[in-house]
N, C-alpha and C positions, 0 to 999 in steps of 0.2 A: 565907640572904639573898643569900648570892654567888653562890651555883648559880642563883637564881630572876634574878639580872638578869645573871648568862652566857647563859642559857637565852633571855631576852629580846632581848640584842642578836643570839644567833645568829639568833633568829626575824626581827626586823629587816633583818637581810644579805639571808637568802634572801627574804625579799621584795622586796629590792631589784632582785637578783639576776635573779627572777622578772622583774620589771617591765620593766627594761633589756631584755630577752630579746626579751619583748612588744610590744614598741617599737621593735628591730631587724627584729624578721621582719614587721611592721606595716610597718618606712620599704624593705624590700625587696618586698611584695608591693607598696608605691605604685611604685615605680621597675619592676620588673616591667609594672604595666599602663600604664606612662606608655610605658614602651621598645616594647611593642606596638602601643599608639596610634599611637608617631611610626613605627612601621615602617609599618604600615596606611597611613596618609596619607601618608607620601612624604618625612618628613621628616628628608635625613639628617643636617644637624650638630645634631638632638637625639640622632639614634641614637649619634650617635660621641662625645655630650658623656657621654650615659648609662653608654656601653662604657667609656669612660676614667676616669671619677668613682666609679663605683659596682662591687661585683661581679658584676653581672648580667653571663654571656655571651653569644656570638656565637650560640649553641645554644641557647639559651632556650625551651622550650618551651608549649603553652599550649593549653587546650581550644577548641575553635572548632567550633561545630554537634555536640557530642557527640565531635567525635576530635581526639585531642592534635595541633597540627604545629608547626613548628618556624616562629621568626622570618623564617628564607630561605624556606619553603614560603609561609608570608602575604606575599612579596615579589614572589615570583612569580606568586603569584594575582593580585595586583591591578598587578601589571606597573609596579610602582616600582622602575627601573630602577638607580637613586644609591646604594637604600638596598641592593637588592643587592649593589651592587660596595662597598660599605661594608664588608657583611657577612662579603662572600669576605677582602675585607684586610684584617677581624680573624681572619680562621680559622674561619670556617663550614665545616661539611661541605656538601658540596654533594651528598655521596651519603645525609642524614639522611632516615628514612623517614618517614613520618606514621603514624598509626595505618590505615589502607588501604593500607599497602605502599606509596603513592607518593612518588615524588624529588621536589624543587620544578622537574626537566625536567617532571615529567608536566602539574604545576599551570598552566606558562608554557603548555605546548603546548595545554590546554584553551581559557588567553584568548586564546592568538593573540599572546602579545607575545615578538617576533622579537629584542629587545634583549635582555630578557632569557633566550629561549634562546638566543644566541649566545654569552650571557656565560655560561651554565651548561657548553654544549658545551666550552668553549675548557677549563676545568677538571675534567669528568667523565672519571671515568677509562672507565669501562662508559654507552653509552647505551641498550642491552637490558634497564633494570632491568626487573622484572613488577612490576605493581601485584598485591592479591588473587586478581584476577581473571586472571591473566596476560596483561594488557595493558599494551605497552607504550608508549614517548610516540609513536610513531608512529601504534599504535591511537588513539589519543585526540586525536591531531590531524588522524586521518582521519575519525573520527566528528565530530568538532566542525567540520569544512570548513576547516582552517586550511590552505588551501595553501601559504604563505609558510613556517609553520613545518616542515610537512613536507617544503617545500624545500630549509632546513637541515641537516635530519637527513639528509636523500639525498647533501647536500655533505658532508659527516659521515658517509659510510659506513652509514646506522642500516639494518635488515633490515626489508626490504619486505615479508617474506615469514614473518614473524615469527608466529606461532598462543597463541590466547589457551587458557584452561582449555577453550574449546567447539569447537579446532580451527579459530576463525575469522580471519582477513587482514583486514587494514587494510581491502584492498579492501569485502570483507563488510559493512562499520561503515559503509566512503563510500554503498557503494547503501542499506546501509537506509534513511538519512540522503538520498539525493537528491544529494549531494554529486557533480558531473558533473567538473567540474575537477579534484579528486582521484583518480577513474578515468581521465580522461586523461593526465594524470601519470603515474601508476603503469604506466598502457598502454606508454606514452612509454621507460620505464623499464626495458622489458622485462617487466613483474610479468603472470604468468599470470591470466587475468582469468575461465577456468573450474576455479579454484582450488575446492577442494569442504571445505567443514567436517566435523567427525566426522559429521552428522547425513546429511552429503551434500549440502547445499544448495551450489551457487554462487551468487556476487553476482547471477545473473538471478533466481535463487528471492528472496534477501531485498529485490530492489527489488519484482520482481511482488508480493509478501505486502504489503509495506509500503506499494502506490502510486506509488513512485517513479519515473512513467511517464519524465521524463526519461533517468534513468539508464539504466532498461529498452532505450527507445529507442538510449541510448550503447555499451552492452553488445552488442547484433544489431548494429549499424556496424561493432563490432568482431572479428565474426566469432563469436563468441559461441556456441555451443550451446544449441538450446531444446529439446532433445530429452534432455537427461540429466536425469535421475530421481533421486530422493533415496535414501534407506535408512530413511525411513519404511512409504512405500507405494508406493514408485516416480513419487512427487510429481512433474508436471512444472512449470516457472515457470508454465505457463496453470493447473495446477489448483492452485496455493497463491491466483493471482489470483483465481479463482472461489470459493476459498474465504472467500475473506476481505473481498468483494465492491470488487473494484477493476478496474472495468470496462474504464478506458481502458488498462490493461495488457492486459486478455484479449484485449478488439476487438484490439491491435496486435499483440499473438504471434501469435493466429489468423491474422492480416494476410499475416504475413510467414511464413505455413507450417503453424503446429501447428494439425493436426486436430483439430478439436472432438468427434469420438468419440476422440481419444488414450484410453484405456485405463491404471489403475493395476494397481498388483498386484491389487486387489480385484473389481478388473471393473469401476469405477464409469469416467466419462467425466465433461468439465468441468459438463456439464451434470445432472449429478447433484449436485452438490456448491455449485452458486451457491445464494447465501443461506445457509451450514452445514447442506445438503443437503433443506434443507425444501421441500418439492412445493406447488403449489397447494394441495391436500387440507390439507397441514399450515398454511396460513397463512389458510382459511374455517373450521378449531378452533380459532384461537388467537383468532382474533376472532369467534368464533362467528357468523357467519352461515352459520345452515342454509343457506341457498336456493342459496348457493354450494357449502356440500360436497356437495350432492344432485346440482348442475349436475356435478360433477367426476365422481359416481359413475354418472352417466347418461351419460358420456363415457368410459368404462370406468377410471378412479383406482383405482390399488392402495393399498385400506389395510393390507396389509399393509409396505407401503415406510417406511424408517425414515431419521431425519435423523442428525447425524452424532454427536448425542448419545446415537442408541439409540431416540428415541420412534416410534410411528405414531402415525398423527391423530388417531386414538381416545387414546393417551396425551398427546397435546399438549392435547384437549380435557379432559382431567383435569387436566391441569395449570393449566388457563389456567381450570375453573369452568366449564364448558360441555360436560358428560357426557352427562345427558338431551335436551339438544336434538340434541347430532349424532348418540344414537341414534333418536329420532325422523325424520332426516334417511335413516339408515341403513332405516328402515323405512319411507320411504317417504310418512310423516304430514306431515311438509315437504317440500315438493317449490319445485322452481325452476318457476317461473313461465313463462319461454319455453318451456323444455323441457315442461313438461307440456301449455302453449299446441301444441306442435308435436305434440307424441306426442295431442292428442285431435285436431288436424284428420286425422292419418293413419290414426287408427282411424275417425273419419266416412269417410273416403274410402276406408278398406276396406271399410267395412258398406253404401257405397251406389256402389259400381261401376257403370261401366254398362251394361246388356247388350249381349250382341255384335253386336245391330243397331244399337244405337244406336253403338254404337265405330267398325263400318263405316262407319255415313252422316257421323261428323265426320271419323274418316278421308277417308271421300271427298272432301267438303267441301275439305278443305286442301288438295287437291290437284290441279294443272292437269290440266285434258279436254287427252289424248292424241291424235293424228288416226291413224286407222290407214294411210293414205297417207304412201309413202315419201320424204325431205325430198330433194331436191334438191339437189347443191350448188354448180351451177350451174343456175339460173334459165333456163327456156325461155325465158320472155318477152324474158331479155335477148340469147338469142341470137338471137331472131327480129325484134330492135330495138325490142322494143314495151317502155314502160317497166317496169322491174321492179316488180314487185308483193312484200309482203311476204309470206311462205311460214311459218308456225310456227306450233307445236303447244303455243303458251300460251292458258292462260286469258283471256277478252279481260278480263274486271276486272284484271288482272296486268297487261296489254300498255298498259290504261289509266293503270295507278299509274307505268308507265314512262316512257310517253309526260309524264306529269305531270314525273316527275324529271330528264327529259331539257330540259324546259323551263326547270324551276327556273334562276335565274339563279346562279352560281356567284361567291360573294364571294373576290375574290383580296385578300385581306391577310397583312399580314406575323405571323408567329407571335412570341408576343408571351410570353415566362419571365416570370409578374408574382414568381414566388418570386426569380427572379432581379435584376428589375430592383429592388426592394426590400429582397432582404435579401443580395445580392451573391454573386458566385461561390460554387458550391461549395468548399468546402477539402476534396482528398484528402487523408487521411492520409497517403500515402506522400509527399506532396510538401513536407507540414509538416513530418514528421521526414528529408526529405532522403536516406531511404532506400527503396532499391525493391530487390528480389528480380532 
């Protein structure tokens, strides 16, 4: 009976035990997300009441979109200035990483908020950290257009010239991005602006690829190289823009130099390669109208010519459900309609020529009676004082339609640009972007 109510009150304990426990790690994960909240929103004498009151640290960490980051990393992101410097004067690391390798430098440098990267700088010991990707806050505040923060970093020593896992520069990330201020910056700066990634690309290759006519534009001001090639296929900035149909970069490289036969390693030229290299031929199979690949193939169209996937037109037409028509097209059973209009008037007019008589007399016809009398050039009459008479060996219906033209009254008005006076000056390109050759 004493063993059965020991047995009892132990049972008792550990549940109590139990409960208390339950209850503790219960009132820490509530102060946990309460400490988060106030750091988020901006609020620091909750953060400093919670630091002081409770065990939660400066370090705190916490899932946020799938990866863990730390209380000073959500500070940064949302650029709550107070709660950072909170943070630091209870003992944050400021060098803690996130789960993506990044510092809460990289976070600030993303939004652009200048306070708190000042306040990180003044206490980092390293501002070269790499994220994943080997990027550093510099990358990320050139891809993001932060010029302000990236300004700090330069006041701060940080490497301009810094290479991510793909061998790319800040610069690289400003052109993809369109970022023009950033290149000039960096220009500013000394930062080599035909800087080349592993792949070979310069900042002209990833503005041309991306559109980024601006930057394009800023790059040739600067003297810039349109001529270097990549380690693809000898890519030039005109043939990634062709690739990838961004015209108002092609029209302006071509502008200011590159030849539109330029040549890759492969043979091809820009114009092989606009649209992902698809020809006419391949864009009358994808939308199946015969009457156009027939048009293309009475105009001599290679089908054997392939886009940059590998197909000819005959496999684009497989792919796209329209096999049987463009081989009917191929034989001829659909025909383009002008073309075959043109190609029957020219067989009428081979099958009913005219004979050589008849060709003579319209020959003749067109053409002015000849005097076989030598012309004069000066006029007896006028040196015998008698009025001059006219002397020539035209057609009198000819001498008629002249005399008629000669009459016509001749309308003197002003020439009149209706494109002009409507839709206003031309715009050169070279006078828009400021740059001429």
């Amino acid at each position: 009976m004493a063993n059965s109510s020991a047995r009892s009150t132990s049972s008792r304990g550990t549940q109590r035990s139990a409960a208390t426990s339950q209850t503790t790690q219960l009132s820490l994960t509530g102060e946990k997300e309460a400490f988060i909240t106030a750091t988020e929103h901006g609020d620091a004498e909750e953060v400093r009441r919670i630091l002081e009151e409770s065990k939660i640290g400066p370090n705190t960490t916490v899932t946020r979109e799938g990866y863990g980051r730390s209380a000073l990393s959500l500070a940064a992101t949302y650029g709550q200035t107070y709660v950072l410097a909170e943070l630091l004067k209870e003992g944050a690391d400021p060098m803690l990483k996130s789960a993506t390798q990044r510092t809460p430098l990289h976070d600030a440098c993303i939004g652009g908020h200048l306070d708190c990267v000042a306040l990180l700088l003044d206490v980092m010991e390293n501002v070269e950290v790499p994220d994943k990707n080997g990027q550093t806050a510099a990358h990320l505040a050139a891809f993001n257009g932060e010029a302000g923060a990236l300004s700090l970093l330069l006041e701060r020593g940080a490497n301009m010239i810094a290479e991510d896992h793909k061998g790319r520069q800040p610069a690289h990330l400003a052109a993809t991005r369109n970022h023009v201020t950033i290149l000039r910056m960096l220009f500013d700066h000394g930062v080599d602006l035909d800087c080349q990634c592993e792949a070979g690309k310069t900042p002209l290759h990833y503005g041309a690829q991306h559109g980024a006519l601006e930057s394009v534009v800023c790059l040739v001001e600067r003297d810039c190289d349109t001529t270097i090639g990549d380690n693809n296929s000898s890519y030039l900035a005109a043939h990634l823009a062709a690739r990838h149909d961004k015209l108002g970069c092609l029209r302006f490289l071509v502008q200011q130099g590159t030849a539109m036969d330029a040549v890759m390693a492969d043979g091809r030229a820009c114009s092989h390669i606009v649209n992902y290299g698809n020809t006419p031929i391949h864009f009358a199979a994808e939308g199946g109208k015969a009457d156009c690949f027939n048009c293309c193939l009475q105009h001599d169209a290679d089908l054997t010519v392939r886009n940059l996937n590998g197909d000819s037109p005959l496999d684009t037409a497989k792919k796209n459900g329209h096999p049987l028509l463009m081989e009917k097209a191929v034989k001829n059973e659909l025909t383009c309609p002008i073309c075959f209009a043109k190609f029957k008037k020219e067989e009428y007019e081979r099958a009913h020529a005219p004979a050589p008589v008849e060709r003579s007399i319209t020959t003749a016809g067109s053409i002015a009676y000849t005097s076989p009398l030598p012309v004069l050039r000066t006029p007896m009459s006028s040196l015998l004082g008698a009025p001059a008479q006219r002397h020539t060996n035209a057609h009198p219906k000819n001498l008629f339609k002249s005399d008629l033209q000669k009459k016509k009254p001749v309308r003197k008005l002003p020439n009149r640009d209706l494109p002009t006076k409507y839709f206003g000056e031309y715009l050169d390109p070279n006078e828009v972007f400021k740059f001429q050759l």
